[in-house]
Predicted model as a PDB file, atoms N, CA, C, CB and O in Angstrom, pLDDT in the B-factor column:
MODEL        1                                                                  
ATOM      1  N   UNK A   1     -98.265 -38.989  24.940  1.00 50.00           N  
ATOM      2  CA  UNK A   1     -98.020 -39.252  23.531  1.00 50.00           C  
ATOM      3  C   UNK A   1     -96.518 -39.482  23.318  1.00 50.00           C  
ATOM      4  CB  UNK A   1     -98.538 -38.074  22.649  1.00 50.00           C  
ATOM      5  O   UNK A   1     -95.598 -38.870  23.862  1.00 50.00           O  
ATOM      6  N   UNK A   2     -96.441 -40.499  22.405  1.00 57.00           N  
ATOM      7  CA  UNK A   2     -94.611 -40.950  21.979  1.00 57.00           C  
ATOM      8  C   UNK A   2     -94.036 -39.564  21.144  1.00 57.00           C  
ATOM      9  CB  UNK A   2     -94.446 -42.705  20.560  1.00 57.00           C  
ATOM     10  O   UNK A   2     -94.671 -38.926  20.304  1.00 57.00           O  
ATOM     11  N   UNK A   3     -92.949 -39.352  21.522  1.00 59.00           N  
ATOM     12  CA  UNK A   3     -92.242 -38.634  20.326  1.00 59.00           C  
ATOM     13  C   UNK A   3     -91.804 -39.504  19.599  1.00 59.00           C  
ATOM     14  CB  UNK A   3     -91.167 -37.751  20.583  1.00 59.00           C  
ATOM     15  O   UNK A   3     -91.258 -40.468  20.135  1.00 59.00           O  
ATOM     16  N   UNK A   4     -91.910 -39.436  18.070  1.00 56.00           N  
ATOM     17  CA  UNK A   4     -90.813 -40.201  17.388  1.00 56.00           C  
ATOM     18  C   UNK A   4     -89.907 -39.760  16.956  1.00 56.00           C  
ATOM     19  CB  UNK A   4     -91.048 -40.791  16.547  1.00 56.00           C  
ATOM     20  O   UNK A   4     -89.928 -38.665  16.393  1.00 56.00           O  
ATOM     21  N   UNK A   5     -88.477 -40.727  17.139  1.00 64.00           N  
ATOM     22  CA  UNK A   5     -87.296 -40.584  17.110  1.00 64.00           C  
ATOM     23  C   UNK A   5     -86.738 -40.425  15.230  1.00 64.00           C  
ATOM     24  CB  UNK A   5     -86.772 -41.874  18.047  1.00 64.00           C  
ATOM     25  O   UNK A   5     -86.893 -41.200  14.286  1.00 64.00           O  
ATOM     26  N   UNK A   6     -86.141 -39.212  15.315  1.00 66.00           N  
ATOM     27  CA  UNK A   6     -85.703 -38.787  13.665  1.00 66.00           C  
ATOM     28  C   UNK A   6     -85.437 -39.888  12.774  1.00 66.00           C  
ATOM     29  CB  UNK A   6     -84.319 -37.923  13.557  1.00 66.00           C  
ATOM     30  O   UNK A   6     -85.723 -39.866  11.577  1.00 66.00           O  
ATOM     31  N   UNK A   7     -84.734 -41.118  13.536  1.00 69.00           N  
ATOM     32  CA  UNK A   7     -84.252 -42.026  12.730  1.00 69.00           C  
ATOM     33  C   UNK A   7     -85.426 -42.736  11.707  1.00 69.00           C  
ATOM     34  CB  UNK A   7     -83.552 -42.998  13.646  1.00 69.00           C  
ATOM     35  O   UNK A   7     -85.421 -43.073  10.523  1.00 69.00           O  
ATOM     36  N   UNK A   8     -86.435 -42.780  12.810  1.00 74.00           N  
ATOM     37  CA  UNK A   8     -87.667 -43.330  12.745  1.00 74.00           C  
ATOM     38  C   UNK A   8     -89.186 -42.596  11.703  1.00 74.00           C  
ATOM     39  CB  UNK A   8     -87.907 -43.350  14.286  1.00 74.00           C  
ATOM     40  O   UNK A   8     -90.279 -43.142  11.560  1.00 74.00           O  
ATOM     41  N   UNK A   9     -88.760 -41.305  11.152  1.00 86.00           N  
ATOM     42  CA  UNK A   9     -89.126 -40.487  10.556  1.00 86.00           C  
ATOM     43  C   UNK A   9     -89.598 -40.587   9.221  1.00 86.00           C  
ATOM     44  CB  UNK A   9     -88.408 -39.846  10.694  1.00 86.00           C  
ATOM     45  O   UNK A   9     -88.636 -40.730   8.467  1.00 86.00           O  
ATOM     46  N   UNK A  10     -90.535 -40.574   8.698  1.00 88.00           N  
ATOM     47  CA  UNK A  10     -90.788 -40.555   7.094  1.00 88.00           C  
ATOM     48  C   UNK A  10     -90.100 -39.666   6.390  1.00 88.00           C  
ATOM     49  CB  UNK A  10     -92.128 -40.278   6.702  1.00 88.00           C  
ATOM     50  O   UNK A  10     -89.443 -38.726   6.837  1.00 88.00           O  
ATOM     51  N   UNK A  11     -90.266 -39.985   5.237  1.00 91.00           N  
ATOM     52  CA  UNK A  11     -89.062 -38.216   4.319  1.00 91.00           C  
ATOM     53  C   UNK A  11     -89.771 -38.843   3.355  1.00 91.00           C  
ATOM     54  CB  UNK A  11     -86.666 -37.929   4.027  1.00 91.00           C  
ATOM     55  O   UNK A  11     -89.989 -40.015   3.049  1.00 91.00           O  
ATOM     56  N   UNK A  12     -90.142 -37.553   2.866  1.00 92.00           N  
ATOM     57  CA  UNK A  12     -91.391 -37.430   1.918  1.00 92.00           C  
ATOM     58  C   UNK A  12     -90.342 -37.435   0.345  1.00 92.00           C  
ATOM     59  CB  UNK A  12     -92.552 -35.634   2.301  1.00 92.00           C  
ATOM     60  O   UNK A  12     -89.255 -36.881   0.185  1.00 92.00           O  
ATOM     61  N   UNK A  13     -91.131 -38.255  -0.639  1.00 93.00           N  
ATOM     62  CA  UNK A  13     -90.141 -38.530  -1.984  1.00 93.00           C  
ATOM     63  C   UNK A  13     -89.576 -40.264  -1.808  1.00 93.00           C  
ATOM     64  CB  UNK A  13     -88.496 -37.206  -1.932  1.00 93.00           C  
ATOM     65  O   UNK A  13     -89.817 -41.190  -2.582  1.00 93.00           O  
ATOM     66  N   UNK A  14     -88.782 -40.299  -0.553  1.00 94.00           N  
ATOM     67  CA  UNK A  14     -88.133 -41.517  -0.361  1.00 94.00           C  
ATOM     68  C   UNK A  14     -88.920 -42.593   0.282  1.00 94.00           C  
ATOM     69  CB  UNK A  14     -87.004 -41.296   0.366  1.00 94.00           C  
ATOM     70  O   UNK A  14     -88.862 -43.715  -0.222  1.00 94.00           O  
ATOM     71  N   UNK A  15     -89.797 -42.351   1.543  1.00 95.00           N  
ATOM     72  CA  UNK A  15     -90.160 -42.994   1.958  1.00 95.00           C  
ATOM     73  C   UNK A  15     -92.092 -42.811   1.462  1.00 95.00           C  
ATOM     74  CB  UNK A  15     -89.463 -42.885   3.224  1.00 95.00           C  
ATOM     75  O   UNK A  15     -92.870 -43.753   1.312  1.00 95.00           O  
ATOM     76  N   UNK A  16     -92.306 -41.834   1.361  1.00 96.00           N  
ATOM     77  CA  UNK A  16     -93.942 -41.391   0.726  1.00 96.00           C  
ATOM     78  C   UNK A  16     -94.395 -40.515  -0.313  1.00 96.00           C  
ATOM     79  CB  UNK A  16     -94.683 -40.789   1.645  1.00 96.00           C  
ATOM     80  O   UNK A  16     -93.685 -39.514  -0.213  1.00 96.00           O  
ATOM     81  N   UNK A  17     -95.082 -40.385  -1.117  1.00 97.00           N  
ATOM     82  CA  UNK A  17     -95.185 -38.877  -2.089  1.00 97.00           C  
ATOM     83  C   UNK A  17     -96.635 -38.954  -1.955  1.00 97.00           C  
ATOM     84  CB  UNK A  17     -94.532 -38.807  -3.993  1.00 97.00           C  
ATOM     85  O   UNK A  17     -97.296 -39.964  -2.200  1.00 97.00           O  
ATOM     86  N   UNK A  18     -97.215 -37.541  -1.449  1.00 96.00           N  
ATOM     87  CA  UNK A  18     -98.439 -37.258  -1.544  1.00 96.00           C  
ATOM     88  C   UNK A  18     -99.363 -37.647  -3.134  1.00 96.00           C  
ATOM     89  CB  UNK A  18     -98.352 -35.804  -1.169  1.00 96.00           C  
ATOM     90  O   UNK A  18     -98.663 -37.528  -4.139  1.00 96.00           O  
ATOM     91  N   UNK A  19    -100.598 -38.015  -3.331  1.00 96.00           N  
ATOM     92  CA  UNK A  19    -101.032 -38.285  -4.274  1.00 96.00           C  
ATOM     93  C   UNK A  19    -101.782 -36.664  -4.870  1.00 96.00           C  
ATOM     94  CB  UNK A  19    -101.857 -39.577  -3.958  1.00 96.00           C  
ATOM     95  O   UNK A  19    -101.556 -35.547  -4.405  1.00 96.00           O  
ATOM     96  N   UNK A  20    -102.824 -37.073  -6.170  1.00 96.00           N  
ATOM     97  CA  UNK A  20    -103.220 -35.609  -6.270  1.00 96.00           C  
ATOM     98  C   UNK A  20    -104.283 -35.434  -5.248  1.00 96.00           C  
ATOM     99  CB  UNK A  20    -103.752 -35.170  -7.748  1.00 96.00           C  
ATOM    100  O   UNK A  20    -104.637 -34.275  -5.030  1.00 96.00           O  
ATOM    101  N   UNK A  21    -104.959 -36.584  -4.456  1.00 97.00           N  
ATOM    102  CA  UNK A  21    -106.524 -36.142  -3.713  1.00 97.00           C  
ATOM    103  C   UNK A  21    -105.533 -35.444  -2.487  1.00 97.00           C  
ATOM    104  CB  UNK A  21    -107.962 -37.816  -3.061  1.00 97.00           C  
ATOM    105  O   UNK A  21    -106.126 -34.619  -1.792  1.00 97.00           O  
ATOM    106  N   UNK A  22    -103.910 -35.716  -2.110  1.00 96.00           N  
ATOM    107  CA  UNK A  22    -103.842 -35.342  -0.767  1.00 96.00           C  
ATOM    108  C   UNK A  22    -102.825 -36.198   0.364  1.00 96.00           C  
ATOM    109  CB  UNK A  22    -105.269 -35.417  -0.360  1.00 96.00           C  
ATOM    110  O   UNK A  22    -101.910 -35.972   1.155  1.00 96.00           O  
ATOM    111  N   UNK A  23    -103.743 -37.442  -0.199  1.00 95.00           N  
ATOM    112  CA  UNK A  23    -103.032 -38.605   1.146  1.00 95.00           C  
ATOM    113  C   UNK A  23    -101.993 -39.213   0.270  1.00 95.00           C  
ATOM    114  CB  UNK A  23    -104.261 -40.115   1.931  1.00 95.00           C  
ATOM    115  O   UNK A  23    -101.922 -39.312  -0.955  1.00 95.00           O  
ATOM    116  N   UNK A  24    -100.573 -39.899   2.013  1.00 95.00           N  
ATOM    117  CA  UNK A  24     -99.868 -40.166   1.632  1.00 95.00           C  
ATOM    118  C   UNK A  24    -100.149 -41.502   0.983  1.00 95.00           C  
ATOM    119  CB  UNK A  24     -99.121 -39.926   2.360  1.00 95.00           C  
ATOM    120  O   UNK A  24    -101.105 -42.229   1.251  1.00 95.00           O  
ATOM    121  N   UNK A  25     -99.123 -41.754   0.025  1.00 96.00           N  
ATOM    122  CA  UNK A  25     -98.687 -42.933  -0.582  1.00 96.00           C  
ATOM    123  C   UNK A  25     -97.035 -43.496   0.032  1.00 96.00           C  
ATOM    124  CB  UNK A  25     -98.710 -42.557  -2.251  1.00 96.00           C  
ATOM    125  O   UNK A  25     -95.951 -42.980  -0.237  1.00 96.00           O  
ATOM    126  N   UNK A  26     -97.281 -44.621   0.859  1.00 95.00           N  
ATOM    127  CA  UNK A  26     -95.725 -44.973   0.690  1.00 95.00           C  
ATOM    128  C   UNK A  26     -95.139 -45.711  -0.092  1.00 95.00           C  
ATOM    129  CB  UNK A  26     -95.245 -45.425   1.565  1.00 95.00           C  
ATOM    130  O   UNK A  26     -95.825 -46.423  -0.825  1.00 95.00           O  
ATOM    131  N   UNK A  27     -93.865 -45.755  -0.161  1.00 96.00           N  
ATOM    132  CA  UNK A  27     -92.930 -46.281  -1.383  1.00 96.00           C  
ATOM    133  C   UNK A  27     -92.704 -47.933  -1.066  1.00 96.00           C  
ATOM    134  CB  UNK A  27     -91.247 -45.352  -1.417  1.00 96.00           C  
ATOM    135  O   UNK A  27     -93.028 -48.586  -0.073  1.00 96.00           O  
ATOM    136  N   UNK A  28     -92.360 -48.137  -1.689  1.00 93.00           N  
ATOM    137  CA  UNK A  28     -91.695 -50.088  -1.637  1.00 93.00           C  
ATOM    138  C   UNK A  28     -90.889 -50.056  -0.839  1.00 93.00           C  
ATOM    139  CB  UNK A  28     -90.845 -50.928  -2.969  1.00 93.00           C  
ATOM    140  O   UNK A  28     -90.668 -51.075  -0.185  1.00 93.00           O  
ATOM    141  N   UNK A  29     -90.068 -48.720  -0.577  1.00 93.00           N  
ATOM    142  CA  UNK A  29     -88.922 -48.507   0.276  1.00 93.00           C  
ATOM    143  C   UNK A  29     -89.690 -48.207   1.440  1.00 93.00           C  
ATOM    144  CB  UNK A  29     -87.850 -47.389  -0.164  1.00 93.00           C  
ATOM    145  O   UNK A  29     -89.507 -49.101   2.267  1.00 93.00           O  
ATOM    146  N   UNK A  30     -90.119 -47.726   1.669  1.00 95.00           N  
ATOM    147  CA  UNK A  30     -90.513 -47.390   3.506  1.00 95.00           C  
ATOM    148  C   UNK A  30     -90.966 -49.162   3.825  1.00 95.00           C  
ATOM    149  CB  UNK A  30     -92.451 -45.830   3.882  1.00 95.00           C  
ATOM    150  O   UNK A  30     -90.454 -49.839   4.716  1.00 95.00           O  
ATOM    151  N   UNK A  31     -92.083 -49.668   2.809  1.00 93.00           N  
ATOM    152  CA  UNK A  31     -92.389 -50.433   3.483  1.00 93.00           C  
ATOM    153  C   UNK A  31     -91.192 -51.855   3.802  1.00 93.00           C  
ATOM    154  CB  UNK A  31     -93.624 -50.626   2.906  1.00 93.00           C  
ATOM    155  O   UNK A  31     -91.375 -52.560   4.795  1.00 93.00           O  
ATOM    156  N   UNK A  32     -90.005 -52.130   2.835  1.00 92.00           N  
ATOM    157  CA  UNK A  32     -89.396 -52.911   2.792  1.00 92.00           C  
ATOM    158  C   UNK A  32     -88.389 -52.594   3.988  1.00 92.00           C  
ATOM    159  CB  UNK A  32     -89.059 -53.075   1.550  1.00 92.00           C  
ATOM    160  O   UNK A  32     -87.560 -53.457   4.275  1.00 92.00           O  
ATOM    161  N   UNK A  33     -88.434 -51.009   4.925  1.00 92.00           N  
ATOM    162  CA  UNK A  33     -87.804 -50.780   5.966  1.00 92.00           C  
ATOM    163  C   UNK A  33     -88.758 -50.837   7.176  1.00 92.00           C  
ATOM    164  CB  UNK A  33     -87.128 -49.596   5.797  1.00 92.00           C  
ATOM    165  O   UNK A  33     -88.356 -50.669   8.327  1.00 92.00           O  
ATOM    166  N   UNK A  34     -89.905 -51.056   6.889  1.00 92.00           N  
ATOM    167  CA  UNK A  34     -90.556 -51.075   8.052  1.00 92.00           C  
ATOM    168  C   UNK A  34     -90.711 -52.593   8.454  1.00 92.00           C  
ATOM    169  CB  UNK A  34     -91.867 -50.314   7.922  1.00 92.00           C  
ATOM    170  O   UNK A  34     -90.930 -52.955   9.610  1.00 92.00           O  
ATOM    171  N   UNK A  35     -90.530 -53.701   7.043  1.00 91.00           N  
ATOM    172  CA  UNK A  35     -90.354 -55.179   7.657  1.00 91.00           C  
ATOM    173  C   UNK A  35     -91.141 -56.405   7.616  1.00 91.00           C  
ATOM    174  CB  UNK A  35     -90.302 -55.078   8.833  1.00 91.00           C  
ATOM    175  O   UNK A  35     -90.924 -57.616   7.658  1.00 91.00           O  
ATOM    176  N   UNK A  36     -92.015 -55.718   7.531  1.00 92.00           N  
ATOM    177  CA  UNK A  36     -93.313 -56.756   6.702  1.00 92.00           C  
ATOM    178  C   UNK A  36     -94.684 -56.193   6.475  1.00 92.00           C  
ATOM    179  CB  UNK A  36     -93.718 -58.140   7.609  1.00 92.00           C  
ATOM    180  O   UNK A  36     -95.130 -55.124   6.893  1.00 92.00           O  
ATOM    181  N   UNK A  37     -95.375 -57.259   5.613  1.00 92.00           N  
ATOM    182  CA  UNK A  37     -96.490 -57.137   4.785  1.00 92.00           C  
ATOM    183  C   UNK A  37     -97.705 -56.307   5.705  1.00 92.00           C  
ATOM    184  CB  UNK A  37     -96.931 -58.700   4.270  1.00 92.00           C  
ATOM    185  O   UNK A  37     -97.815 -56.876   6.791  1.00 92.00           O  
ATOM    186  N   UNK A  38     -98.497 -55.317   5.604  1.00 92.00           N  
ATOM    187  CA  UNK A  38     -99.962 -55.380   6.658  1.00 92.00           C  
ATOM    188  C   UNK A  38    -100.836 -55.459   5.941  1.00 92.00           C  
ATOM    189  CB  UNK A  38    -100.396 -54.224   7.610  1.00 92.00           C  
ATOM    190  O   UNK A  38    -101.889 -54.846   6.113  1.00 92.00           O  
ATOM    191  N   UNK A  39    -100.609 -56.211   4.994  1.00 92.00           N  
ATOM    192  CA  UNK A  39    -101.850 -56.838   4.402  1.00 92.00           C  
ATOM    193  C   UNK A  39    -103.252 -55.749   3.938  1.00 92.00           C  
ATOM    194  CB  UNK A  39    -102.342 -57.931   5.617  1.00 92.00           C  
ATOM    195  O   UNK A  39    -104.460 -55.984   3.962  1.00 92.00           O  
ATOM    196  N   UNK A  40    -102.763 -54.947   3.674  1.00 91.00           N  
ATOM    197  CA  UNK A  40    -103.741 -53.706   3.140  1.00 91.00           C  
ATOM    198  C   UNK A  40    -104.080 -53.695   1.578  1.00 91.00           C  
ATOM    199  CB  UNK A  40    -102.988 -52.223   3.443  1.00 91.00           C  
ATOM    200  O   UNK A  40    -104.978 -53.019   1.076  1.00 91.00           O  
ATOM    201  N   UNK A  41    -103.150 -54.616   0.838  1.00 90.00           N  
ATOM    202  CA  UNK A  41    -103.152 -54.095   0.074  1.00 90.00           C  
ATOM    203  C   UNK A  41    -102.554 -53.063  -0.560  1.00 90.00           C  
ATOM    204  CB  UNK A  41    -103.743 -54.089   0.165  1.00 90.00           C  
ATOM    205  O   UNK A  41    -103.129 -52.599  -1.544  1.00 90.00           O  
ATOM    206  N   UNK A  42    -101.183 -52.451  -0.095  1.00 92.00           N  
ATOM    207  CA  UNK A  42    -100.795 -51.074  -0.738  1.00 92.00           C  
ATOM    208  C   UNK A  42    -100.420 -51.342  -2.197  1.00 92.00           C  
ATOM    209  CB  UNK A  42     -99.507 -50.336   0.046  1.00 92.00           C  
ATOM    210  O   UNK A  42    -100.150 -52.428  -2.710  1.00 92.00           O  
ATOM    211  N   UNK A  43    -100.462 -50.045  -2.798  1.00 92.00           N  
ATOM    212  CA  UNK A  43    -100.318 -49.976  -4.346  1.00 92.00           C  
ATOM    213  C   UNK A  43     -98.827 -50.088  -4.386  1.00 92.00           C  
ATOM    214  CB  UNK A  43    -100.940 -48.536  -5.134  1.00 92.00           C  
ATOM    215  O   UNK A  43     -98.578 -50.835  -5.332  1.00 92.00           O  
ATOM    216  N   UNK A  44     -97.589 -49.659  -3.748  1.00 93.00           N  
ATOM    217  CA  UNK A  44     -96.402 -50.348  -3.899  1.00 93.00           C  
ATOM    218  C   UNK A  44     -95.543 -51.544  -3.039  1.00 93.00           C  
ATOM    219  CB  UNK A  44     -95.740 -49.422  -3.968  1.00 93.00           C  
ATOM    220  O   UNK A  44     -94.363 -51.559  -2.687  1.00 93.00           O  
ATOM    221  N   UNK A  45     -96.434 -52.358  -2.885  1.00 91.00           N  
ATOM    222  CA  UNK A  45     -96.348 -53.642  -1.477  1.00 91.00           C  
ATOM    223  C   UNK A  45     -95.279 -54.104  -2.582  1.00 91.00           C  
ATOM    224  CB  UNK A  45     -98.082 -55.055  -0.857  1.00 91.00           C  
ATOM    225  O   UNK A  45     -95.440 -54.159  -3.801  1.00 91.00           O  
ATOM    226  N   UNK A  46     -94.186 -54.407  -1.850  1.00 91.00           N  
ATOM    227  CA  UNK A  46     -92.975 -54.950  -2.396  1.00 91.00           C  
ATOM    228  C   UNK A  46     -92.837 -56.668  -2.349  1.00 91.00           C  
ATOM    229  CB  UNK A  46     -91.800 -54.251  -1.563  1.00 91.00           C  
ATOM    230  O   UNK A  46     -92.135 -57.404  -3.043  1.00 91.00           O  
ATOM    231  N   UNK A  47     -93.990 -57.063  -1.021  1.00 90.00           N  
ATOM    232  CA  UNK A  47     -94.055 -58.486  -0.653  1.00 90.00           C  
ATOM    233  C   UNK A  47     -95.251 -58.951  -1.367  1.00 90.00           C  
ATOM    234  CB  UNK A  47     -94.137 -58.759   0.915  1.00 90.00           C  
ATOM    235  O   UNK A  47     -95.732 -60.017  -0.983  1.00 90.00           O  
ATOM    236  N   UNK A  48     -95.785 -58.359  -2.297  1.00 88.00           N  
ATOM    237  CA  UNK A  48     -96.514 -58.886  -3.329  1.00 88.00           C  
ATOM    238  C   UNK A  48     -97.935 -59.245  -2.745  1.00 88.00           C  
ATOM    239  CB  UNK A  48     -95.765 -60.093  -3.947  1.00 88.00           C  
ATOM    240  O   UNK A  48     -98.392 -60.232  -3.321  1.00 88.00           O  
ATOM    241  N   UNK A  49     -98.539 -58.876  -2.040  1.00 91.00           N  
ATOM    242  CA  UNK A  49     -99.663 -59.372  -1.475  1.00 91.00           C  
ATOM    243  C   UNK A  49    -101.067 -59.214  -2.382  1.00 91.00           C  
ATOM    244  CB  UNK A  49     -99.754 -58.682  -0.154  1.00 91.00           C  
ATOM    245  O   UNK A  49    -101.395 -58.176  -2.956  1.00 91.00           O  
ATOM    246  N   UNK A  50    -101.565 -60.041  -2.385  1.00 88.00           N  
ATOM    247  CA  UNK A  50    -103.127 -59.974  -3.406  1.00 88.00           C  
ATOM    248  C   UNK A  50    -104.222 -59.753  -2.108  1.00 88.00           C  
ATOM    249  CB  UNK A  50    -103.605 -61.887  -4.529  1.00 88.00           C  
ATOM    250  O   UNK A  50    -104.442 -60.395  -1.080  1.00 88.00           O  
ATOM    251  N   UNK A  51    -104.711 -58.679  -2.619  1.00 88.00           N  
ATOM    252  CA  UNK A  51    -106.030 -58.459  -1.705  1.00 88.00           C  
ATOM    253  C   UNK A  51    -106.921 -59.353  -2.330  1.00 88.00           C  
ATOM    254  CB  UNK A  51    -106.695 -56.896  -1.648  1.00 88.00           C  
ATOM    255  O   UNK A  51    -107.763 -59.708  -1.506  1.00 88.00           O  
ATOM    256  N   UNK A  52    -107.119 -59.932  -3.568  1.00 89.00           N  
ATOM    257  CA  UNK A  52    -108.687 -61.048  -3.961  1.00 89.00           C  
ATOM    258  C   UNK A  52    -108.060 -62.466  -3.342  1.00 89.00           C  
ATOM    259  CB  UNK A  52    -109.190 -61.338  -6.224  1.00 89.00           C  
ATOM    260  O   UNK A  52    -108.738 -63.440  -3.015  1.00 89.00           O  
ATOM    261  N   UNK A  53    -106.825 -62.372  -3.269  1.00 90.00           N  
ATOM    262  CA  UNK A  53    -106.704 -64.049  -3.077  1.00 90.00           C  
ATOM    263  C   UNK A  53    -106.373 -64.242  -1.512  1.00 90.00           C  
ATOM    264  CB  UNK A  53    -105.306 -64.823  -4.123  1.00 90.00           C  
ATOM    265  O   UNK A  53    -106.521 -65.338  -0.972  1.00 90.00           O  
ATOM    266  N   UNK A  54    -105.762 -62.723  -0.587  1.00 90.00           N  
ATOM    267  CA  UNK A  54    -105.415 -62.871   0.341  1.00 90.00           C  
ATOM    268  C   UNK A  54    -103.984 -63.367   0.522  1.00 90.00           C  
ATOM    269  CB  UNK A  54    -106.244 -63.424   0.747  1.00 90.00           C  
ATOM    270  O   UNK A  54    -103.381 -63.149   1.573  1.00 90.00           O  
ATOM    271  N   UNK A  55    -103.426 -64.046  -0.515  1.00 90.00           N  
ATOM    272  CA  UNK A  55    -101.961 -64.970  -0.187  1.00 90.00           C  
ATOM    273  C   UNK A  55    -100.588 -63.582  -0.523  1.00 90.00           C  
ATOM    274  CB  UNK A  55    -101.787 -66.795  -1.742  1.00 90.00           C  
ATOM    275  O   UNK A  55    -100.801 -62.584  -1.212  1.00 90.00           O  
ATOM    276  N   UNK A  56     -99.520 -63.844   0.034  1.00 86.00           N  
ATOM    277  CA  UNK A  56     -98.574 -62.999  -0.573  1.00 86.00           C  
ATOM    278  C   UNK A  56     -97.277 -63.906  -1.242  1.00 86.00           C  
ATOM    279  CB  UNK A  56     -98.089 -61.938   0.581  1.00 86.00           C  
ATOM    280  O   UNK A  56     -96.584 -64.801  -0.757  1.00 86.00           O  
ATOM    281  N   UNK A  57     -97.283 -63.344  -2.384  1.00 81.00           N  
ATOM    282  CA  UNK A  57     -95.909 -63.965  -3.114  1.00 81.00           C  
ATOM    283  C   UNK A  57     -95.134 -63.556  -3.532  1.00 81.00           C  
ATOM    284  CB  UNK A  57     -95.874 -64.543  -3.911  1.00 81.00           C  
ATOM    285  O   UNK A  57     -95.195 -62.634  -4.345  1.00 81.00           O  
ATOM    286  N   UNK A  58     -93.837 -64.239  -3.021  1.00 67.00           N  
ATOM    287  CA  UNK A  58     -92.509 -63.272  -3.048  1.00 67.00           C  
ATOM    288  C   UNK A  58     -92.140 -62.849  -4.038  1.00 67.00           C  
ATOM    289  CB  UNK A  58     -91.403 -63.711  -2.647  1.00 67.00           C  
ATOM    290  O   UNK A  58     -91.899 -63.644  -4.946  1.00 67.00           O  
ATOM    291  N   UNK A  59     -91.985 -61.657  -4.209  1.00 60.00           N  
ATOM    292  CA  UNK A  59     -91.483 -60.663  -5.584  1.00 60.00           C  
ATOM    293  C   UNK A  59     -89.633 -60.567  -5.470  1.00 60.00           C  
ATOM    294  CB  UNK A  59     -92.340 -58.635  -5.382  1.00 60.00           C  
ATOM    295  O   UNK A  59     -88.915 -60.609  -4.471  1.00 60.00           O  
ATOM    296  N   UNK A  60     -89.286 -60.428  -6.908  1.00 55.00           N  
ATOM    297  CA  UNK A  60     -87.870 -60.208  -7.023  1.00 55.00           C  
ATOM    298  C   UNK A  60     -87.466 -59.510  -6.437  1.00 55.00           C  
ATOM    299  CB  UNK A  60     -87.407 -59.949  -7.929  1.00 55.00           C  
ATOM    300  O   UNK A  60     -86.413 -59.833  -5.888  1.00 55.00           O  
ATOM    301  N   UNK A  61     -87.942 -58.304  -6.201  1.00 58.00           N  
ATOM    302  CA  UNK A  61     -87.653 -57.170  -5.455  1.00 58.00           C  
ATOM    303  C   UNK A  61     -87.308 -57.484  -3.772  1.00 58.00           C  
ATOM    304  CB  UNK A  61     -88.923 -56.222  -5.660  1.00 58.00           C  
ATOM    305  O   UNK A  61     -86.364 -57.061  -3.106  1.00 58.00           O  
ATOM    306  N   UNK A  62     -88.201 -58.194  -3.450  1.00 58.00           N  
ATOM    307  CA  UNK A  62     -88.013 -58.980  -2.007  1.00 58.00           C  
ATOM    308  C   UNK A  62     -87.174 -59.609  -1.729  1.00 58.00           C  
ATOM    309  CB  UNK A  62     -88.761 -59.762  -1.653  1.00 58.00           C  
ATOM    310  O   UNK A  62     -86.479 -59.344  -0.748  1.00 58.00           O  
ATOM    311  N   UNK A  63     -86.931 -60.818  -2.628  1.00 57.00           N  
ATOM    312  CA  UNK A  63     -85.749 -61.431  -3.028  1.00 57.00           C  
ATOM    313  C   UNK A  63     -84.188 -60.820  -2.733  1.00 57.00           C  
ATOM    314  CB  UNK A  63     -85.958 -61.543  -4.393  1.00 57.00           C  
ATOM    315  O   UNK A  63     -83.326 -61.432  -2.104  1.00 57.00           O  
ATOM    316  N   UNK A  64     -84.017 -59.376  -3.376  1.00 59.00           N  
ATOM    317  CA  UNK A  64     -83.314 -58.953  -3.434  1.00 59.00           C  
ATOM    318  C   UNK A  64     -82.569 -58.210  -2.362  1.00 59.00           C  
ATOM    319  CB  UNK A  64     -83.607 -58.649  -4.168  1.00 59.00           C  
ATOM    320  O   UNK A  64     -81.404 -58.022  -2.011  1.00 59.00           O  
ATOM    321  N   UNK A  65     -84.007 -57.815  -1.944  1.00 57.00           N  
ATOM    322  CA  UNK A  65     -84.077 -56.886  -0.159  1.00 57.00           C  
ATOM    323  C   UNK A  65     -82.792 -57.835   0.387  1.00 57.00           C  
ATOM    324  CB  UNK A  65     -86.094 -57.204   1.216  1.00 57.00           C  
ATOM    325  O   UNK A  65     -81.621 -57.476   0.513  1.00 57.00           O  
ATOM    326  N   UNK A  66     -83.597 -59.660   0.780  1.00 53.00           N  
ATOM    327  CA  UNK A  66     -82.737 -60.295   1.689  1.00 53.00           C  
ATOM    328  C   UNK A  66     -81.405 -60.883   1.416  1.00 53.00           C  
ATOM    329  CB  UNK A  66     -83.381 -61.181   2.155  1.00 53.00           C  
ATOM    330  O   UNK A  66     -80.787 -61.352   2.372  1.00 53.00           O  
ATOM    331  N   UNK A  67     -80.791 -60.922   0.013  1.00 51.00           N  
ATOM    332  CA  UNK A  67     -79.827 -61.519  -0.571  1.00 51.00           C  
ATOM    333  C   UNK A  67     -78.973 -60.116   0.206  1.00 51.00           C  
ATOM    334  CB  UNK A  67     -79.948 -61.890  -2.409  1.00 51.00           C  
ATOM    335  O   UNK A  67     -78.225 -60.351   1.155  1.00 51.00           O  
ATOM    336  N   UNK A  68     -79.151 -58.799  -0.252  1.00 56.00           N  
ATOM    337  CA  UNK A  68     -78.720 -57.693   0.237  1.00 56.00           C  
ATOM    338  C   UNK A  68     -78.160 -57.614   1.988  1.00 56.00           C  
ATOM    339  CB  UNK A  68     -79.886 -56.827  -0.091  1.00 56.00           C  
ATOM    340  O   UNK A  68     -77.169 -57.170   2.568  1.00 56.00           O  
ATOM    341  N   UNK A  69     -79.185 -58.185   2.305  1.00 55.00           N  
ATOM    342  CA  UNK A  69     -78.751 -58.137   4.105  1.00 55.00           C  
ATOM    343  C   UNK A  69     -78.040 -58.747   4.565  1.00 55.00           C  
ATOM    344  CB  UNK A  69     -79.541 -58.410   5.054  1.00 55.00           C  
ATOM    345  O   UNK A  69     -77.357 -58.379   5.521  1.00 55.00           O  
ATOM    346  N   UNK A  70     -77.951 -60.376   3.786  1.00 49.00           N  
ATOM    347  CA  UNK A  70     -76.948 -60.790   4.118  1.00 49.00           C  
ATOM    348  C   UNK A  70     -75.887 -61.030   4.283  1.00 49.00           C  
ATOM    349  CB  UNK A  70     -76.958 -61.004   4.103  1.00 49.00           C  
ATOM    350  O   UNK A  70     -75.570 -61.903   5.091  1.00 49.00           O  
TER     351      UNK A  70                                                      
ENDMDL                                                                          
END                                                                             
């Protein structure tokens, strides 16, 4: 089994907040550090993805991610 490396670590609040049933929820932020879409559908997908239509469209927020990096 991998250890994962601290850097590499969730932190609960910033990167996830438990819901009331239990399971995690991650943030726009974990996923906009983890790099792209997996198409699940998450409730804070920052790359805008539609689970009925399947397509993803770029949100301001995304926008902003890459203006930032550069």
């Amino acid at each position: 089994m991998k250890k994962q490396n601290n850097e590499n670590k969730s932190i609960e609040g910033e990167d996830y907040y438990l819901t009331p049933e239990g399971y995690k929820c991650f943030t726009s932020n974990y996923h906009l550090k983890r790099g792209y879409c997996c198409k699940s559908g998450c409730r804070h997908c920052p790359y805008g993805f539609d689970k009925k239509t399947g397509q993803i469209k770029t949100t301001s927020k995304l926008q902003n991610q890459r203006i930032n990096k550069k």
